[in-house]
Backbone as CSV, one residue per row, in Angstrom:
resi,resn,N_x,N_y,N_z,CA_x,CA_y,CA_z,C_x,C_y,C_z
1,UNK,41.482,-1.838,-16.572,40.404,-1.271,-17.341,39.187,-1.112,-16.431
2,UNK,38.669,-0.143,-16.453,37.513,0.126,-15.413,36.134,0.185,-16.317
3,UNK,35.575,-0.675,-15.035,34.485,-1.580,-16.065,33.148,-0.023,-15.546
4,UNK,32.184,0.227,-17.055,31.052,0.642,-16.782,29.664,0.335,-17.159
5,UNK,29.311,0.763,-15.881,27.778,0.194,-16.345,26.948,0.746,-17.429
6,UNK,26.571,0.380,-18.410,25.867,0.105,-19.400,24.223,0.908,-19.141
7,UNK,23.881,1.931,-19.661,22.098,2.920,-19.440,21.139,1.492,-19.006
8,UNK,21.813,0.502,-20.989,20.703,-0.531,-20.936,20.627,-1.013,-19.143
9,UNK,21.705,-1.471,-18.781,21.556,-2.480,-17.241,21.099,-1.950,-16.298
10,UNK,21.217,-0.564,-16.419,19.945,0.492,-15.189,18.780,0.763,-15.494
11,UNK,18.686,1.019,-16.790,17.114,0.442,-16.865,16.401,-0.489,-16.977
12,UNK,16.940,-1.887,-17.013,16.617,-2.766,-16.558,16.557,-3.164,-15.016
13,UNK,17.259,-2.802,-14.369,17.508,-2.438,-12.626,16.328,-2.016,-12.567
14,UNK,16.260,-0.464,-12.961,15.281,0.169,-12.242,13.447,-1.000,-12.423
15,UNK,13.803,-1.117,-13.725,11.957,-1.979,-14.348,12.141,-3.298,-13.331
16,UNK,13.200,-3.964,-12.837,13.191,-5.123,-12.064,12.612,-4.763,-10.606
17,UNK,13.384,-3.463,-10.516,13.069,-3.022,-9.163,11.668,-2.631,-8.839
18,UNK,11.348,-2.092,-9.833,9.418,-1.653,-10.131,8.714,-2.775,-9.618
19,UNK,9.165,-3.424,-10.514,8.348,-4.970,-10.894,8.634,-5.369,-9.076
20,UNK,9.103,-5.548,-8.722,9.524,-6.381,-6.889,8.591,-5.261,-6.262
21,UNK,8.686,-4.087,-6.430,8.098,-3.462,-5.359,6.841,-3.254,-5.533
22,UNK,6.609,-3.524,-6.428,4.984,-3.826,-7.194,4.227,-5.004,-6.592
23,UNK,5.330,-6.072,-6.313,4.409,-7.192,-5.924,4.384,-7.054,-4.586
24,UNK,5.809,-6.629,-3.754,5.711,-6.524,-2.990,4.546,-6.042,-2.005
25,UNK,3.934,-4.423,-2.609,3.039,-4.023,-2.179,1.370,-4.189,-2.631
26,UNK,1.594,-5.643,-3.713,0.458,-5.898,-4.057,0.326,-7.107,-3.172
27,UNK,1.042,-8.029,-2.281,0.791,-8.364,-1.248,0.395,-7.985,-0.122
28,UNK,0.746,-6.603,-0.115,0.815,-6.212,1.590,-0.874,-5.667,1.007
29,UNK,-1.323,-5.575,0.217,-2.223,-4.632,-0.085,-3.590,-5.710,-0.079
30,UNK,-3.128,-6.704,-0.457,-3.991,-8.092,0.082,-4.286,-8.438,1.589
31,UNK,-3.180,-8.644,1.964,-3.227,-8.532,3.420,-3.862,-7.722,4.044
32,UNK,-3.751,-5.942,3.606,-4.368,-5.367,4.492,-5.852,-5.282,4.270
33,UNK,-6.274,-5.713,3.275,-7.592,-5.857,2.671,-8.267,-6.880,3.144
34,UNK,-7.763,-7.921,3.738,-8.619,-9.133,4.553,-8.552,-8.968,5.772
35,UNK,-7.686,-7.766,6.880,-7.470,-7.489,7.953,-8.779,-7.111,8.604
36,UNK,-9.575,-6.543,7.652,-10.901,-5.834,8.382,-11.411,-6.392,9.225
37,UNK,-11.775,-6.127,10.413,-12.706,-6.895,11.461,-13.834,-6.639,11.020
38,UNK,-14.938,-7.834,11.608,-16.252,-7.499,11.854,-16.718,-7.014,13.099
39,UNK,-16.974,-5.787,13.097,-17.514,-5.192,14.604,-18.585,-5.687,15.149
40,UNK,-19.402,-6.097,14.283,-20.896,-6.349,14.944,-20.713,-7.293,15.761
41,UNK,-19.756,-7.901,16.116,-19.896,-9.444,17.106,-20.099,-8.894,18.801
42,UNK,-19.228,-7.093,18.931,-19.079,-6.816,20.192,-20.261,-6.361,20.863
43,UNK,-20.226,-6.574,22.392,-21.166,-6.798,23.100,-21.810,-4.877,22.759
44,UNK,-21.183,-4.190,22.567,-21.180,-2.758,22.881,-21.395,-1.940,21.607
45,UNK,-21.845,-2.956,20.331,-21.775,-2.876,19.038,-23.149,-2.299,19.143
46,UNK,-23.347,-0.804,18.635,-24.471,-0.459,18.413,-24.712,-0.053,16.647
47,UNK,-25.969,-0.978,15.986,-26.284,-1.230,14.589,-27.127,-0.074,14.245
48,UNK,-27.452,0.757,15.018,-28.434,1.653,14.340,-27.434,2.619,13.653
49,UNK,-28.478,2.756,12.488,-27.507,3.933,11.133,-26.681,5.302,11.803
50,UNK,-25.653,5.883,11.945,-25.190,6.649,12.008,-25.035,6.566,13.616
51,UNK,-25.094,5.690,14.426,-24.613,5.581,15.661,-23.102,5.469,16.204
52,UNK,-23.118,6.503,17.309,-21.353,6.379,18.011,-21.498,5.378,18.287
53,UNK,-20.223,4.529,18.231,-19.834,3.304,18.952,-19.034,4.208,20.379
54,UNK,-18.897,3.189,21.412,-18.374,3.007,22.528,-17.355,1.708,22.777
55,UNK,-16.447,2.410,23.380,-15.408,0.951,24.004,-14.876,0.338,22.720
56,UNK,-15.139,-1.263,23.122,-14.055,-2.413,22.314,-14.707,-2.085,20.883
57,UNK,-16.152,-1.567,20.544,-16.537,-1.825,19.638,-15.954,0.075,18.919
58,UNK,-15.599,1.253,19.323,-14.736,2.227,19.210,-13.315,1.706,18.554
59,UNK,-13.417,1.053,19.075,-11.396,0.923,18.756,-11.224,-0.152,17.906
60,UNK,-12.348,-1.069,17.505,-12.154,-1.717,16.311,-12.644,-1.196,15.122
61,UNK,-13.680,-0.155,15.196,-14.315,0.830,13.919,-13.057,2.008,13.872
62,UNK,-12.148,1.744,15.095,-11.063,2.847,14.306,-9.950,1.725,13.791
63,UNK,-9.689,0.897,13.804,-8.540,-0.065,13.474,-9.138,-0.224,12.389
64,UNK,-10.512,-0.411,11.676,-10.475,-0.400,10.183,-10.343,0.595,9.648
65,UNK,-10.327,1.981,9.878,-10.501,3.404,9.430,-9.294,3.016,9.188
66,UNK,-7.981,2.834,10.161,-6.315,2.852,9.823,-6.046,1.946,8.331
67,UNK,-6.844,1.374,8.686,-6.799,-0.545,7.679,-6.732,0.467,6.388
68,UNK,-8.145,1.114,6.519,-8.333,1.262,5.006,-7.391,2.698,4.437
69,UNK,-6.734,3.311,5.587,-6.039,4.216,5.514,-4.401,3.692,4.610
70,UNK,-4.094,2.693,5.630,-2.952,2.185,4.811,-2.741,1.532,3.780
71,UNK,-4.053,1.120,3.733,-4.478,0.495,1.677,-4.390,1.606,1.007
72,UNK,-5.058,2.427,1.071,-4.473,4.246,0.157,-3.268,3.988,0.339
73,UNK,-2.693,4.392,0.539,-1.170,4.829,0.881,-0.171,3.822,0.543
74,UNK,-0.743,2.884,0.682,0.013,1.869,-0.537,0.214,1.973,-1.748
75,UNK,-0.978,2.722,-1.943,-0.959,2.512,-3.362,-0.638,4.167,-4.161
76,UNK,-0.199,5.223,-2.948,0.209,6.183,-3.023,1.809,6.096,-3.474
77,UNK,2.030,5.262,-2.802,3.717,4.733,-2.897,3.828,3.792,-4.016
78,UNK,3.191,3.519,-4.361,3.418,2.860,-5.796,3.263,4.008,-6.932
79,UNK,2.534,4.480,-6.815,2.406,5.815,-7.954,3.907,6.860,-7.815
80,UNK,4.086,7.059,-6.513,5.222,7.339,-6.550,6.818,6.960,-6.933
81,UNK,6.797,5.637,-6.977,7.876,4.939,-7.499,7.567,5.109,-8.388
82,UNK,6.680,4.199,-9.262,6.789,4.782,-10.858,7.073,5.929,-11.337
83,UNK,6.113,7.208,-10.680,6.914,8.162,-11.604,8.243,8.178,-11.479
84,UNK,8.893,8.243,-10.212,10.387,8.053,-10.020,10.919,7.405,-10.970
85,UNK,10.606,6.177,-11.547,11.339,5.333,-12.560,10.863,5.931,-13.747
86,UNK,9.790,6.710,-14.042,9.474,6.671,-15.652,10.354,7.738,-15.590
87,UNK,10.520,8.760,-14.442,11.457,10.123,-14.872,12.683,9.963,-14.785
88,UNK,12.927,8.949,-14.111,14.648,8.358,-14.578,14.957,7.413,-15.800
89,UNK,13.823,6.639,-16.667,14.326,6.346,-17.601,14.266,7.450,-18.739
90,UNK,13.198,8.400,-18.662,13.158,9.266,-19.874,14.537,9.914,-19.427
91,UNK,15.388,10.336,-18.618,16.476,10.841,-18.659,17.230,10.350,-19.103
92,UNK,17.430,8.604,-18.887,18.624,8.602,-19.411,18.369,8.028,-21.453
93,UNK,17.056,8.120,-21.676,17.425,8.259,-22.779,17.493,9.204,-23.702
């Protein structure tokens, strides 16, 4: 007798699977949110309003630009899974 899977047990799959990748990226999304450096410590750190940085203090005002780049995009990919799952459960019911 060949056993089948049941709508109910895939949509429960899929909401389990939500749910994991949800936290999943509500960790990473923590993480990348305390990653920020403070620039002002570098020797080359210039504070006046709307000033280019130079050097070490350049490449850490771009490592938060990425920071805060990949916090979006986290949370781009979460919007995207869900719809994925809400448009696969309205199908299968």
């Amino acid at each position: 007798m060949k056993d089948f899977i049941m709508p109910e047990n895939n949509i429960m799959a899929l909401v389990g699977a939500f749910i994991g990748i949800a936290i999943l990226l509500g960790i990473g999304t923590q993480i990348l949110g305390n990653s920020v450096q403070d620039c002002s410590n570098l020797s080359d750190y210039d504070a006046t309003a709307g000033a280019t940085q130079i050097g070490w203090a350049a490449q850490c005002e771009a490592n938060n630009l990425q920071t805060q780049n990949a916090y979006a995009l986290l949370i781009i990919v979460l919007i995207v899974i869900a719809a994925v799952v809400i448009l696969t459960v309205v199908k299968m019911l």
